[in-house]
N, CA and C atoms of all chains as a GROMACS GRO file, in nm:
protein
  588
    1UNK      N    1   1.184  -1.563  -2.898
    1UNK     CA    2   1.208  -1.572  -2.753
    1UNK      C    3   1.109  -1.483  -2.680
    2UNK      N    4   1.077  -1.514  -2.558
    2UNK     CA    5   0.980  -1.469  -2.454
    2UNK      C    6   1.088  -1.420  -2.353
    3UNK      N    7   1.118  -1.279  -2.347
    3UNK     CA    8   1.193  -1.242  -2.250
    3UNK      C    9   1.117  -1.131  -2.172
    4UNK      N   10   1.170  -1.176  -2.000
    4UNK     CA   11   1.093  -1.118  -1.904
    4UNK      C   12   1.253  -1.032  -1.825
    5UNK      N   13   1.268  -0.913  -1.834
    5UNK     CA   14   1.352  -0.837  -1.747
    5UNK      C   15   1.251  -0.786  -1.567
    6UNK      N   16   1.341  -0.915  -1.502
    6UNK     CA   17   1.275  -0.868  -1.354
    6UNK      C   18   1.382  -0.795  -1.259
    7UNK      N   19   1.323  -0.657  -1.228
    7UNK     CA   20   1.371  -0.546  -1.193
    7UNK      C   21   1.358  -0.564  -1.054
    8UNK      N   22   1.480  -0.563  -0.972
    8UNK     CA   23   1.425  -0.608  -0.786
    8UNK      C   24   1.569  -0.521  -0.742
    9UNK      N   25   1.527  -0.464  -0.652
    9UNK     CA   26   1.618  -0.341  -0.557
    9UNK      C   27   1.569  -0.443  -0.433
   10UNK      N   28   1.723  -0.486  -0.373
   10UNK     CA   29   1.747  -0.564  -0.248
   10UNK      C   30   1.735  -0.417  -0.127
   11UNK      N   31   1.726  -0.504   0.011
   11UNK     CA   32   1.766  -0.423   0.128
   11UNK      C   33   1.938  -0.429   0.138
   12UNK      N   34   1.998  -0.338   0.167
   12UNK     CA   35   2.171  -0.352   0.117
   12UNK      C   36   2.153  -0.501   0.258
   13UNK      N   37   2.110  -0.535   0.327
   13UNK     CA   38   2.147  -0.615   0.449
   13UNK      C   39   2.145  -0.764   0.405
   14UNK      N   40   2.043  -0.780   0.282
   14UNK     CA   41   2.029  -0.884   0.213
   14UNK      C   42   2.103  -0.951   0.060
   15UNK      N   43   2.184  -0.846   0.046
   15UNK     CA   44   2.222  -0.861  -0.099
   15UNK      C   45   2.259  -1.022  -0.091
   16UNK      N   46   2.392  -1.035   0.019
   16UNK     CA   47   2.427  -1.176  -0.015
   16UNK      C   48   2.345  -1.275  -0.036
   17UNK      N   49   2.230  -1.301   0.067
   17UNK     CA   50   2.158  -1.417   0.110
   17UNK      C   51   2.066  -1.446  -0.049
   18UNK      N   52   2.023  -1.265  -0.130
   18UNK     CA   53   1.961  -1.264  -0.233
   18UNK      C   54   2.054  -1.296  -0.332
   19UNK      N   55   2.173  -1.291  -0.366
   19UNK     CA   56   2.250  -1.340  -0.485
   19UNK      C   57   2.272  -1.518  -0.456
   20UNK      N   58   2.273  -1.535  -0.331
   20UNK     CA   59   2.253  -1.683  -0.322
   20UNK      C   60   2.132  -1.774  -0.355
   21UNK      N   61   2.013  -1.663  -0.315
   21UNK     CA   62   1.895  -1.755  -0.347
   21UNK      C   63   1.879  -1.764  -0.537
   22UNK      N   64   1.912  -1.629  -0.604
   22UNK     CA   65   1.929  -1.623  -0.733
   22UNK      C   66   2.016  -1.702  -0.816
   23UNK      N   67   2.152  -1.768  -0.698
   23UNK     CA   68   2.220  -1.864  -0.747
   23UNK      C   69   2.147  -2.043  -0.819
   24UNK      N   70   2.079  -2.020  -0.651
   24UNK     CA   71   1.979  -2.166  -0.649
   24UNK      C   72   1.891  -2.174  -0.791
   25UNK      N   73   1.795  -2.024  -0.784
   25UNK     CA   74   1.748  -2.060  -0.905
   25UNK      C   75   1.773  -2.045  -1.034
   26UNK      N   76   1.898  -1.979  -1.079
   26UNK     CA   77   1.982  -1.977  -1.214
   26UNK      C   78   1.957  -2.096  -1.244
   27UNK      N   79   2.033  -2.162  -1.162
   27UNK     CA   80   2.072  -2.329  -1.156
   27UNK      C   81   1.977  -2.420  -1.219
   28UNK      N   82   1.868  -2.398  -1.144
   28UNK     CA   83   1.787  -2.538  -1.135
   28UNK      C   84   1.674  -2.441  -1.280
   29UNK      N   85   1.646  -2.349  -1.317
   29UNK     CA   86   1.586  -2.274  -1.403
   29UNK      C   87   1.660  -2.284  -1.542
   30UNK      N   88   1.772  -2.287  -1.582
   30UNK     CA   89   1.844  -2.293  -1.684
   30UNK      C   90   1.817  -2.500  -1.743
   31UNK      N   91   1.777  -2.525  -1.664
   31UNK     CA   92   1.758  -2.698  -1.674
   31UNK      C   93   1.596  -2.732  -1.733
   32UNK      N   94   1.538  -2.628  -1.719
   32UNK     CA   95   1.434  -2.657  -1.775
   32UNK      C   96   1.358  -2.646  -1.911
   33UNK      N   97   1.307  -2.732  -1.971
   33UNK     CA   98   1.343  -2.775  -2.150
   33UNK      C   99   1.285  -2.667  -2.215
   34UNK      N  100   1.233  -2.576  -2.184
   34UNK     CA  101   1.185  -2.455  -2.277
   34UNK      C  102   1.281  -2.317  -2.204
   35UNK      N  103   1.399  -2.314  -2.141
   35UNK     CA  104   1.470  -2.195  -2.082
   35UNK      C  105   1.608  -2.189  -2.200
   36UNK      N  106   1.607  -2.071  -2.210
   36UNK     CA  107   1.698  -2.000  -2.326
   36UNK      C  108   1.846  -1.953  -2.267
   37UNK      N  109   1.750  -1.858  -2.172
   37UNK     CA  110   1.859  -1.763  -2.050
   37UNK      C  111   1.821  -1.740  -1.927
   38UNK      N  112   1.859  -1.779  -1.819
   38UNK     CA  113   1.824  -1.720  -1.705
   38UNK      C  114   1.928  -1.654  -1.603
   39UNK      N  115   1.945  -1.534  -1.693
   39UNK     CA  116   2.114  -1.447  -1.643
   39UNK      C  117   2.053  -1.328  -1.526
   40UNK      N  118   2.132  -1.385  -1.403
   40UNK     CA  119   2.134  -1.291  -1.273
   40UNK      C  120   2.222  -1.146  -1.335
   41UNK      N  121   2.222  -1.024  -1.317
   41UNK     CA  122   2.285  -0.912  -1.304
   41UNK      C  123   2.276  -0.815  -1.203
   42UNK      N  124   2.391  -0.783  -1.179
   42UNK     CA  125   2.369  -0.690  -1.021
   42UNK      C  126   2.428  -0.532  -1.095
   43UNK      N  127   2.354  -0.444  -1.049
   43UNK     CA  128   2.395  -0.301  -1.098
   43UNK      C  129   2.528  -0.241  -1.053
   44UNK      N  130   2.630  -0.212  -1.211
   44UNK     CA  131   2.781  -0.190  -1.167
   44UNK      C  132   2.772  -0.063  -1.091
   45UNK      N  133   2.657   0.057  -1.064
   45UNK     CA  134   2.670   0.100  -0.939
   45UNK      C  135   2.604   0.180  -0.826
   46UNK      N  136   2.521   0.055  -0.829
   46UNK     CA  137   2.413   0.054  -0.743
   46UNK      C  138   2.396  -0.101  -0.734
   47UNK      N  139   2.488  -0.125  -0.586
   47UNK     CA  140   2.457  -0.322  -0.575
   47UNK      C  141   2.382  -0.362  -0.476
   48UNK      N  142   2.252  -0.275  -0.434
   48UNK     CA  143   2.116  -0.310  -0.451
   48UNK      C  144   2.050  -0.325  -0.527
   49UNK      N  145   2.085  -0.320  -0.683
   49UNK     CA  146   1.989  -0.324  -0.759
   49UNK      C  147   2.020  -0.440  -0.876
   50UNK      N  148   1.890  -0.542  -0.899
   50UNK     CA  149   1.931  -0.664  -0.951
   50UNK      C  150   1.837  -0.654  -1.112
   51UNK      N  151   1.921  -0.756  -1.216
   51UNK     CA  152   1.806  -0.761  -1.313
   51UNK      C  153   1.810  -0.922  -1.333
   52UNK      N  154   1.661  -0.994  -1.359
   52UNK     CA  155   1.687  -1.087  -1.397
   52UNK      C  156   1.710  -1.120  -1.536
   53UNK      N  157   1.732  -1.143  -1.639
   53UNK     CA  158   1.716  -1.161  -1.776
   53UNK      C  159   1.653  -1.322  -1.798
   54UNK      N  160   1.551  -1.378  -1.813
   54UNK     CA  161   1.449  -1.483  -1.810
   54UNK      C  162   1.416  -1.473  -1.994
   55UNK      N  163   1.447  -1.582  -2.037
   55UNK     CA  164   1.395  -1.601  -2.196
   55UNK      C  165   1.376  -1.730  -2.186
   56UNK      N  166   1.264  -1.735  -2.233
   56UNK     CA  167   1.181  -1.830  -2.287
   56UNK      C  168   1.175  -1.871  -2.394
   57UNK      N  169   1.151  -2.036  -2.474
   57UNK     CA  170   1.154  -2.041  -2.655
   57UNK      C  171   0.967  -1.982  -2.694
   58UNK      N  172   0.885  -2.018  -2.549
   58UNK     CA  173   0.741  -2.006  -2.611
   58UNK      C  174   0.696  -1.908  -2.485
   59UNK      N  175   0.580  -1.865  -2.501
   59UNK     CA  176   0.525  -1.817  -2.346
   59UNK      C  177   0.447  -1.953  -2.265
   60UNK      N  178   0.439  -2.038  -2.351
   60UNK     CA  179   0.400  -2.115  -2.247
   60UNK      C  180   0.494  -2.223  -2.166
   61UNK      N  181   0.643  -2.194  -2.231
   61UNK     CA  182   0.760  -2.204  -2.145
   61UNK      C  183   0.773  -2.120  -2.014
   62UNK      N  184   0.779  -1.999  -2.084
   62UNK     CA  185   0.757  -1.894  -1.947
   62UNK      C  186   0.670  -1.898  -1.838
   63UNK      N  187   0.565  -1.930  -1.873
   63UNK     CA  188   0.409  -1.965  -1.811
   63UNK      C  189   0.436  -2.099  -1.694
   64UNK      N  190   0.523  -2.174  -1.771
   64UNK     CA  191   0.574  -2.312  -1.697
   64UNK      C  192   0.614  -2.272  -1.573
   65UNK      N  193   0.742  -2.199  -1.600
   65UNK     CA  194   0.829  -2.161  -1.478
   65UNK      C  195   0.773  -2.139  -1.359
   66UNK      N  196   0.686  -2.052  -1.382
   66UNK     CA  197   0.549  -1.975  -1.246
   66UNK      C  198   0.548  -2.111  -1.193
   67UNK      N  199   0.559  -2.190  -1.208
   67UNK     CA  200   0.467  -2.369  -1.146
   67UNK      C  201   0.583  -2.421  -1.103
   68UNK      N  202   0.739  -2.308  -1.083
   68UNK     CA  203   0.827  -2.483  -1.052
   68UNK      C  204   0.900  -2.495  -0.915
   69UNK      N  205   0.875  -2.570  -0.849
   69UNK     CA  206   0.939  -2.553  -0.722
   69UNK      C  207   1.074  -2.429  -0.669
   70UNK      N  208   1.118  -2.450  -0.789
   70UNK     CA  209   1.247  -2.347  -0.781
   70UNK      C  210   1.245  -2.202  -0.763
   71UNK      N  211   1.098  -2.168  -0.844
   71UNK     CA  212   1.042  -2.051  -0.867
   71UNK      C  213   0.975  -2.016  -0.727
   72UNK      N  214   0.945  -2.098  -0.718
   72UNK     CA  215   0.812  -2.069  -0.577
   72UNK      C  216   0.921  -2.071  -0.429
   73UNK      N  217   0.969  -2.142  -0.402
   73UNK     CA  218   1.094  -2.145  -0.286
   73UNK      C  219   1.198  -1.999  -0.314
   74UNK      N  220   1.215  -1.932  -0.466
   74UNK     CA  221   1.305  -1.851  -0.465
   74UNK      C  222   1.203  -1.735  -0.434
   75UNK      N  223   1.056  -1.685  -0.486
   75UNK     CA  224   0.933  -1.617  -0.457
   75UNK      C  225   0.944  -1.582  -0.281
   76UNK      N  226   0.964  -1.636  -0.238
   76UNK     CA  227   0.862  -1.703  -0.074
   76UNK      C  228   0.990  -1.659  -0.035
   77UNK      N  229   1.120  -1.687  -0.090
   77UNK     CA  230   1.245  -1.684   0.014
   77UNK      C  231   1.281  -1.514   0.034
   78UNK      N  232   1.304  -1.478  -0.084
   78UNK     CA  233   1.319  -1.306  -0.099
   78UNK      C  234   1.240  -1.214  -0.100
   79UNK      N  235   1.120  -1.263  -0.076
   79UNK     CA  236   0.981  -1.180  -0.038
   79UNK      C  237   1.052  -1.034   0.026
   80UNK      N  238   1.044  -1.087   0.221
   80UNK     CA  239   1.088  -0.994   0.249
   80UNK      C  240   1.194  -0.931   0.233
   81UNK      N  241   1.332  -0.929   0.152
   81UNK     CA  242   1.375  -0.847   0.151
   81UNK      C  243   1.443  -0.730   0.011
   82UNK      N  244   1.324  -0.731   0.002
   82UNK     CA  245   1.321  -0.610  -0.104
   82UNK      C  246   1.298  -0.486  -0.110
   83UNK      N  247   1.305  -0.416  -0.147
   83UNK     CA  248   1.289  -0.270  -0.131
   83UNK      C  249   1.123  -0.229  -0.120
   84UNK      N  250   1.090  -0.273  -0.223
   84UNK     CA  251   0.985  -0.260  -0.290
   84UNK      C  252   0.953  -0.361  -0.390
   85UNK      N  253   0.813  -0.381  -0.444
   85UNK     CA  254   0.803  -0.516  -0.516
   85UNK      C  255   0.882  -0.482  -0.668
   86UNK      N  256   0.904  -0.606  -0.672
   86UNK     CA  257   0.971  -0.613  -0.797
   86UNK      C  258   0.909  -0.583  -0.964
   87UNK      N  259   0.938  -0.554  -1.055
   87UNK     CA  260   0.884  -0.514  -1.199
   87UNK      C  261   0.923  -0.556  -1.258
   88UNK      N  262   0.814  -0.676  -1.338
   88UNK     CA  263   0.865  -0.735  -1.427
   88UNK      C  264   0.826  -0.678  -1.603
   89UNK      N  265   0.947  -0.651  -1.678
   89UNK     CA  266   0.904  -0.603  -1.803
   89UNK      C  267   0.909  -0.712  -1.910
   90UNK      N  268   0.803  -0.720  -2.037
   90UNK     CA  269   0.782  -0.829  -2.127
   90UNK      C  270   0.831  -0.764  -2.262
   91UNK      N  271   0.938  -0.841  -2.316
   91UNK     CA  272   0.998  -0.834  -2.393
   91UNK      C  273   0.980  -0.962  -2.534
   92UNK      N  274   0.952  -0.935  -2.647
   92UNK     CA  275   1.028  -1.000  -2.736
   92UNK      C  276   1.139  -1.008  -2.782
   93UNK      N  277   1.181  -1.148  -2.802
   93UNK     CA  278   1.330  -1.173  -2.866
   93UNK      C  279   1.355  -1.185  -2.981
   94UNK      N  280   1.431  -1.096  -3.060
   94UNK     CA  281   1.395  -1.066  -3.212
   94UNK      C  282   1.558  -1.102  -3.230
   95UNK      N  283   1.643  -1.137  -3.165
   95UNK     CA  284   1.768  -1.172  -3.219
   95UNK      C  285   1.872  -1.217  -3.065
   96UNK      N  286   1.928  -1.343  -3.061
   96UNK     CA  287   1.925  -1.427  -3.191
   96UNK      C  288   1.763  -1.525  -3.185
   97UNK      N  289   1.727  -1.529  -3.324
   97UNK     CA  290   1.614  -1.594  -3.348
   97UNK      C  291   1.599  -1.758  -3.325
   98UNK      N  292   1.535  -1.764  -3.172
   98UNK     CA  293   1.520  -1.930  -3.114
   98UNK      C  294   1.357  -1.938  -3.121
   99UNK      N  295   3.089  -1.165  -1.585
   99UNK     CA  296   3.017  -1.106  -1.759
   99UNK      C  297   3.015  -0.954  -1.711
  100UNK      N  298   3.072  -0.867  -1.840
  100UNK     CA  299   3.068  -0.783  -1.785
  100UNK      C  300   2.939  -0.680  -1.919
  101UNK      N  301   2.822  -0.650  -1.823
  101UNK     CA  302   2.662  -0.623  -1.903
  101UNK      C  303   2.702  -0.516  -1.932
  102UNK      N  304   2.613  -0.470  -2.029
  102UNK     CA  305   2.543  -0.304  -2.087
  102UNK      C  306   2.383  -0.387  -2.139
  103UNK      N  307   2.293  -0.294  -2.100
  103UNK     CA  308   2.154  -0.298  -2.118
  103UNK      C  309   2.114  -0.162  -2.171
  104UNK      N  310   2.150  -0.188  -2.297
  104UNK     CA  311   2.135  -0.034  -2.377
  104UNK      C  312   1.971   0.012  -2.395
  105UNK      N  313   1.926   0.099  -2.374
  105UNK     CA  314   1.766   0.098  -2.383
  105UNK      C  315   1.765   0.194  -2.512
  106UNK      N  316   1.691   0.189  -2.602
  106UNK     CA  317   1.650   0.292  -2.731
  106UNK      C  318   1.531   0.295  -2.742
  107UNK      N  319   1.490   0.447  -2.725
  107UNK     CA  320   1.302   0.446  -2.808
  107UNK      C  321   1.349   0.535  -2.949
  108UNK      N  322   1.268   0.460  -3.048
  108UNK     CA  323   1.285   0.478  -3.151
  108UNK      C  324   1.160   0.496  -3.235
  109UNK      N  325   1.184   0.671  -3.338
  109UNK     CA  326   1.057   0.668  -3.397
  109UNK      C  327   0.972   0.583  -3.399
  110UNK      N  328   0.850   0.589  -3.449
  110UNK     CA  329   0.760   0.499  -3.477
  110UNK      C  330   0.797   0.459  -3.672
  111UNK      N  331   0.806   0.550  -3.703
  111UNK     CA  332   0.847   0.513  -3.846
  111UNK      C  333   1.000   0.440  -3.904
  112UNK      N  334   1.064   0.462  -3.769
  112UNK     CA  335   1.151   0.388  -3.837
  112UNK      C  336   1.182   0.259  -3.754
  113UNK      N  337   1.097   0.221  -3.702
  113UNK     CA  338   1.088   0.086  -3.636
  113UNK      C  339   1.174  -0.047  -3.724
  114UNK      N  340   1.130  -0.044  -3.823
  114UNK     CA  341   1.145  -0.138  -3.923
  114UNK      C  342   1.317  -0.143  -3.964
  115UNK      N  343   1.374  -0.030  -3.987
  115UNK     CA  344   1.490  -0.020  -4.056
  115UNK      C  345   1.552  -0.001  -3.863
  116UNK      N  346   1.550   0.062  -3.787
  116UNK     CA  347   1.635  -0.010  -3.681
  116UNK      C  348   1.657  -0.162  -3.640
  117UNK      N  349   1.533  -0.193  -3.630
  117UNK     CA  350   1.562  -0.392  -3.654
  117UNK      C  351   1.649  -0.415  -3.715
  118UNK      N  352   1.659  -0.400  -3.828
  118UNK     CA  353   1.735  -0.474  -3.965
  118UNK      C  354   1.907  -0.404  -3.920
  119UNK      N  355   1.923  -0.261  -3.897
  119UNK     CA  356   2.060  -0.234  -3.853
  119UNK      C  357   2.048  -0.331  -3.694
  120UNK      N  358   2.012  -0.343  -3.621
  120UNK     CA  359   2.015  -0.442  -3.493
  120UNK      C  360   2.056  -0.557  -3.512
  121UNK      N  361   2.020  -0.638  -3.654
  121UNK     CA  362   2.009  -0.770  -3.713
  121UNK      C  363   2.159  -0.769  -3.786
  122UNK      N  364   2.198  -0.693  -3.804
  122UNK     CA  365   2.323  -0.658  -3.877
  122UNK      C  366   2.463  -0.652  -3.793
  123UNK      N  367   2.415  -0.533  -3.633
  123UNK     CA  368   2.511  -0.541  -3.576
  123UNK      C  369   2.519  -0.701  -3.451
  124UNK      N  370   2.391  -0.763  -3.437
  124UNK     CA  371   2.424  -0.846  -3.376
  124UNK      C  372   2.497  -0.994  -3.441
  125UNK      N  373   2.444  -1.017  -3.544
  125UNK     CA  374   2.480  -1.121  -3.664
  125UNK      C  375   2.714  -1.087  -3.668
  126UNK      N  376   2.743  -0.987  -3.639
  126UNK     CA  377   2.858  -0.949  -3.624
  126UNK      C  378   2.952  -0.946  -3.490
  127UNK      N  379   2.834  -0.884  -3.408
  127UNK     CA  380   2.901  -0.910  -3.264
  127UNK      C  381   2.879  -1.015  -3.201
  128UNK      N  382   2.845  -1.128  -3.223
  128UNK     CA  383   2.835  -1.239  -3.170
  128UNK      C  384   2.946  -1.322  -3.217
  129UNK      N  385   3.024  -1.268  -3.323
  129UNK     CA  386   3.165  -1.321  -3.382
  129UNK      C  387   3.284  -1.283  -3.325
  130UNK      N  388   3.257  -1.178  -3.241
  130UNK     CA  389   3.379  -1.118  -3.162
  130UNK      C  390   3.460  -1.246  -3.047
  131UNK      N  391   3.550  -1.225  -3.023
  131UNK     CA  392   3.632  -1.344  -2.959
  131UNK      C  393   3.575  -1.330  -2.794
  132UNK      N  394   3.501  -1.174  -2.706
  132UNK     CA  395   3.476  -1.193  -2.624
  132UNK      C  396   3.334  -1.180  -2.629
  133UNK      N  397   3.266  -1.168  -2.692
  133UNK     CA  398   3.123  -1.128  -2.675
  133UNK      C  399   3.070  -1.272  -2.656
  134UNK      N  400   2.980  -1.249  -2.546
  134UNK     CA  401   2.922  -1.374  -2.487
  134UNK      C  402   2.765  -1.380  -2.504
  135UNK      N  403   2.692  -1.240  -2.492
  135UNK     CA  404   2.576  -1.213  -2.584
  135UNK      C  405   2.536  -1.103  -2.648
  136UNK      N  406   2.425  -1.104  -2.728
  136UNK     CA  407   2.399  -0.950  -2.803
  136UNK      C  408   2.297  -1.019  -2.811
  137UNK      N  409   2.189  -0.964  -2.759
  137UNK     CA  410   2.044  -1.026  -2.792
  137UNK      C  411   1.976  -0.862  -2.819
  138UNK      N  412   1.894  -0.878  -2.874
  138UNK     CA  413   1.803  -0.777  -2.907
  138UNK      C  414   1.650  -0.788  -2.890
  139UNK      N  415   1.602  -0.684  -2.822
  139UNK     CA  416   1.489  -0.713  -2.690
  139UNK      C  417   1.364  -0.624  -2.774
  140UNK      N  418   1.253  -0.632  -2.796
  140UNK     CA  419   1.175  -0.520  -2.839
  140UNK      C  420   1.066  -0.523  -2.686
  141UNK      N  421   1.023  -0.411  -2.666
  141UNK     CA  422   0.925  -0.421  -2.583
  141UNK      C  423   0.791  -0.484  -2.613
  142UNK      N  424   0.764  -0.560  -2.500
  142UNK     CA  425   0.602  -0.628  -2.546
  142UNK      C  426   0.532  -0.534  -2.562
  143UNK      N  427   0.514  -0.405  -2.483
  143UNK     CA  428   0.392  -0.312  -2.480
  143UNK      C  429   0.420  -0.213  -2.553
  144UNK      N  430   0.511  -0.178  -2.560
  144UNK     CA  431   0.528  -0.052  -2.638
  144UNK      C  432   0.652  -0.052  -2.714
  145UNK      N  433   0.582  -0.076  -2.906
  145UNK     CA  434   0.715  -0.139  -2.968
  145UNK      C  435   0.810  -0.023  -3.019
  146UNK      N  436   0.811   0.060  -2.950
  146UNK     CA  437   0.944   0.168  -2.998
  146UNK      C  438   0.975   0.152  -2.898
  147UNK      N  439   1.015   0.088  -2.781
  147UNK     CA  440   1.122   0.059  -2.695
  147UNK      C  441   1.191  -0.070  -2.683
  148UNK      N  442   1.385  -0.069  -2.692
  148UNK     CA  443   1.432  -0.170  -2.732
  148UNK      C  444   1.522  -0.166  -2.651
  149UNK      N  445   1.587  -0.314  -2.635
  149UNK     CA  446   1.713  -0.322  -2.534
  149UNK      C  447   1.807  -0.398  -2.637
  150UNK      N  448   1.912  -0.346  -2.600
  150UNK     CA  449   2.010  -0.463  -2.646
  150UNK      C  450   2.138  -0.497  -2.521
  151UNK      N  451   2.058  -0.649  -2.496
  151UNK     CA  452   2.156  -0.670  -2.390
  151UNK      C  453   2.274  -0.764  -2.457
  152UNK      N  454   2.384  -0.682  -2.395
  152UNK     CA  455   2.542  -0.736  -2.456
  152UNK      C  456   2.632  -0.738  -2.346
  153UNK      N  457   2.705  -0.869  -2.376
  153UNK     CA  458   2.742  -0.914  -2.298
  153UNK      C  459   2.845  -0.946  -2.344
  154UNK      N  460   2.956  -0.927  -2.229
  154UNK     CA  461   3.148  -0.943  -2.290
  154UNK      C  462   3.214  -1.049  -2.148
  155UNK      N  463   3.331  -1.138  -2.188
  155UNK     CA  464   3.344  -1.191  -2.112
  155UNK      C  465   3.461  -1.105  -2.021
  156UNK      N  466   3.535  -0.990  -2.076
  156UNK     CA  467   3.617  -0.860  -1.966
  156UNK      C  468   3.548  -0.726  -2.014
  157UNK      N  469   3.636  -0.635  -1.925
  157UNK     CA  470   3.610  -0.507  -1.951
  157UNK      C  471   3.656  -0.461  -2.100
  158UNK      N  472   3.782  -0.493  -2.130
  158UNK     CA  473   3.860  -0.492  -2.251
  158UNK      C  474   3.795  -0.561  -2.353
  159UNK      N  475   3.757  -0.666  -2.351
  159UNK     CA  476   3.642  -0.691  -2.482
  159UNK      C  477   3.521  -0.600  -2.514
  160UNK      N  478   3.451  -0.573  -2.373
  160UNK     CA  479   3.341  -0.478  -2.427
  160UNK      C  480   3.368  -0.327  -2.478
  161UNK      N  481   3.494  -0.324  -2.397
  161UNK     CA  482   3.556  -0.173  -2.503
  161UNK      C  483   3.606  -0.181  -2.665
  162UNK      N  484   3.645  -0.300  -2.672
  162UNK     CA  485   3.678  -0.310  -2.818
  162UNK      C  486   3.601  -0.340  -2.885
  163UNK      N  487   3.440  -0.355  -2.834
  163UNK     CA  488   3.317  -0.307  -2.913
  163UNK      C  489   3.314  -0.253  -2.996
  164UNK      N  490   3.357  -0.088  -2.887
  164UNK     CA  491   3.331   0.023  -2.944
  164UNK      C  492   3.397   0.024  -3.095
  165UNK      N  493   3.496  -0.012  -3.080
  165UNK     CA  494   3.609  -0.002  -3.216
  165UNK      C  495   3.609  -0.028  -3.346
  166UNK      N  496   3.488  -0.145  -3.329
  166UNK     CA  497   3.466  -0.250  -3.439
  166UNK      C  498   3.363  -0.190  -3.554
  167UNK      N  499   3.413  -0.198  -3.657
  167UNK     CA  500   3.317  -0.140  -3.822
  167UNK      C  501   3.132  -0.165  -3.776
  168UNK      N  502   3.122  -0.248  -3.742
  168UNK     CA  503   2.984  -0.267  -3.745
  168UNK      C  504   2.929  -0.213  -3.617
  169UNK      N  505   3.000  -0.169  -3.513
  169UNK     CA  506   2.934  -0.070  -3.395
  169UNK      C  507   2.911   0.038  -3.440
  170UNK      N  508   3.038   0.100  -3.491
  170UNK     CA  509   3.041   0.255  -3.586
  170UNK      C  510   2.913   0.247  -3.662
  171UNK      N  511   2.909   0.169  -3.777
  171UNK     CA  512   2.788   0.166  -3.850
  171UNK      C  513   2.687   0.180  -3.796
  172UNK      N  514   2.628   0.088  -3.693
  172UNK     CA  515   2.559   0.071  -3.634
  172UNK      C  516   2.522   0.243  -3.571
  173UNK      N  517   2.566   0.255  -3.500
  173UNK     CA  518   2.607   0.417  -3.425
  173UNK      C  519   2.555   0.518  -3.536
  174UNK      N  520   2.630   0.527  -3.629
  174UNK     CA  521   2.585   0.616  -3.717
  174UNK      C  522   2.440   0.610  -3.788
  175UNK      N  523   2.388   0.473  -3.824
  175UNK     CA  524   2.313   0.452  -3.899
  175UNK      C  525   2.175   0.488  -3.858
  176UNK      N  526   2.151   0.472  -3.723
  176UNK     CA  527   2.035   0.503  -3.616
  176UNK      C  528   2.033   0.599  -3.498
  177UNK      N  529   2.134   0.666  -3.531
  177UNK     CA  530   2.180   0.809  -3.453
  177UNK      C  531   2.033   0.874  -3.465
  178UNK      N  532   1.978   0.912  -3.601
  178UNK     CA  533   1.864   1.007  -3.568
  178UNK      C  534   1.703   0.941  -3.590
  179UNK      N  535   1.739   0.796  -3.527
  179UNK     CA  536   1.585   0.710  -3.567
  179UNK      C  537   1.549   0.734  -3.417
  180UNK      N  538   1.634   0.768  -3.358
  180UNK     CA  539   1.593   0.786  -3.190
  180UNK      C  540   1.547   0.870  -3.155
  181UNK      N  541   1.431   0.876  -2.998
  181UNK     CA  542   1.341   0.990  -3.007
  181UNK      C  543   1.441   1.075  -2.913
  182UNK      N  544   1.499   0.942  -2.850
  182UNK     CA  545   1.592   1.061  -2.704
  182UNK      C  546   1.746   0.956  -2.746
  183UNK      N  547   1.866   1.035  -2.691
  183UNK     CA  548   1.973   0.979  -2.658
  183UNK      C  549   1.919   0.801  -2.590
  184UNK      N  550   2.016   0.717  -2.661
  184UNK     CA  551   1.991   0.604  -2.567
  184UNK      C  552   2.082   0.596  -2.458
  185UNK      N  553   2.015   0.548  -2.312
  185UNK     CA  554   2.047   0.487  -2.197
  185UNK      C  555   2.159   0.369  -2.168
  186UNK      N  556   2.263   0.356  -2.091
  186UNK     CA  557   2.322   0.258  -2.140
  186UNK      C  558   2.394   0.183  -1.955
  187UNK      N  559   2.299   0.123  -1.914
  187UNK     CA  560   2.347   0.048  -1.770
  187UNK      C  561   2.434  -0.046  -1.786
  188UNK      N  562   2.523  -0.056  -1.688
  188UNK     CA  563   2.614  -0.126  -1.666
  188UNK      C  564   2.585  -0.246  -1.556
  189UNK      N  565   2.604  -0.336  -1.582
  189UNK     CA  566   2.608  -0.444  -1.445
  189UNK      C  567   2.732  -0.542  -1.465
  190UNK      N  568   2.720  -0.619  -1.355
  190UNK     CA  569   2.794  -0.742  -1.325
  190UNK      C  570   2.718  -0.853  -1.366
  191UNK      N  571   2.730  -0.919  -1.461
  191UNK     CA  572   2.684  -1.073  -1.460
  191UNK      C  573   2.739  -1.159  -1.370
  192UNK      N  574   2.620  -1.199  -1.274
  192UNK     CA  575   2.680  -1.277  -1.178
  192UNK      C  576   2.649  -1.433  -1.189
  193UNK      N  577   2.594  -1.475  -1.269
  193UNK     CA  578   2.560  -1.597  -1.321
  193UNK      C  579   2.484  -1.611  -1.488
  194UNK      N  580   2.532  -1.698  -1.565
  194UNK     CA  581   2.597  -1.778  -1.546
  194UNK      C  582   2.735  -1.699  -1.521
  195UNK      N  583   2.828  -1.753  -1.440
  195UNK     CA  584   2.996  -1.731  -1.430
  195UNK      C  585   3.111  -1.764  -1.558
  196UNK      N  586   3.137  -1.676  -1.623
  196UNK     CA  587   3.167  -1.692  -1.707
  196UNK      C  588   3.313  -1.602  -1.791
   0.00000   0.00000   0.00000
C-alpha cells in the first residue's frame, strides 16, 4: 500500500463546511479502482485539526487521484480555509499486505 | 471509529524484528470483534518512523485492546527497540461511519 497521511488544521469558522467537503470526497474517492482507504479523522482534542488517511494499492493509483475531479473541486474548495497549508506525509503499507 | 495513530521511532538496528512483532500484533488484532483497522505504516523517508493506525468501532473495544495477550506482548517485546517513548493521538473517525 501507498499511504499518504494529509495533515490540515481548519479555521475553527470552517470546520463544518470542511468535514462536508471531506464528506464529498471520502465518497466519490473510495470508488476509485486502485483506493484501499480514504478515512477522514478529526483530532479527539483539537477539532481544528484533521488527518486524511489516503492508501493506495500502487503509486500510480495515488498519482491517479491528483487528476480526479473530486480531488480538484475538494483542493479549490478548502483552499481558503486553513490554517496554514496542509502536510502531506508518505508512508508505506507493510500490513495488511494489498 | 474511534482512532489512535500511534507514532514509534525505532532503532535503526532493530528495524527488522519490530516489523515482524507489528506483523504479529496486527495478524491478531484484526480478529478482535471491534477492531475495524490495524494497519501498519513505515515512513517513506525515514524508515525508523512508524505508525500504527488502529481503529475500534467504541471506546470500550479500543480499551479492551489494551487487555489482550498479543498487545502485552507486543508492549513488552519492543519496549526498548524505541529511541523515545511512543506518541499516541486520538481522533474521531468521521468517515467511513461506522
Amino acid at each position: 500500500m501507498h499511504v499518504t497521511l494529509v495533515h490540515v488544521i481548519v479555521k475553527a469558522e470552517y470546520i463544518d463546511k470542511f468535514i462536508e467537503a471531506c464528506r464529498l470526497n471520502h465518497q466519490a474517492s473510495i470508488q476509485e479502482s486502485g483506493n484501499f482507504r480514504f478515512d477522514i479523522l478529526q483530532n479527539a482534542e483539537t477539532p481544528q485539526k484533521f488527518v486524511l488517511y489516503e492508501s493506495y494499492k500502487s503509486v500510480e493509483d495515488a498519482a491517479a487521484h491528483k487528476n480526479t475531479s473530486h480531488y480538484l473541486n475538494w483542493r479549490e474548495t478548502v483552499a481558503n480555509w486553513m490554517v496554514e497549508p496542509r502536510q502531506g506525509v508518505r508512508y508505506q503499507g507493510l500490513f495488511p499486505r494489498v
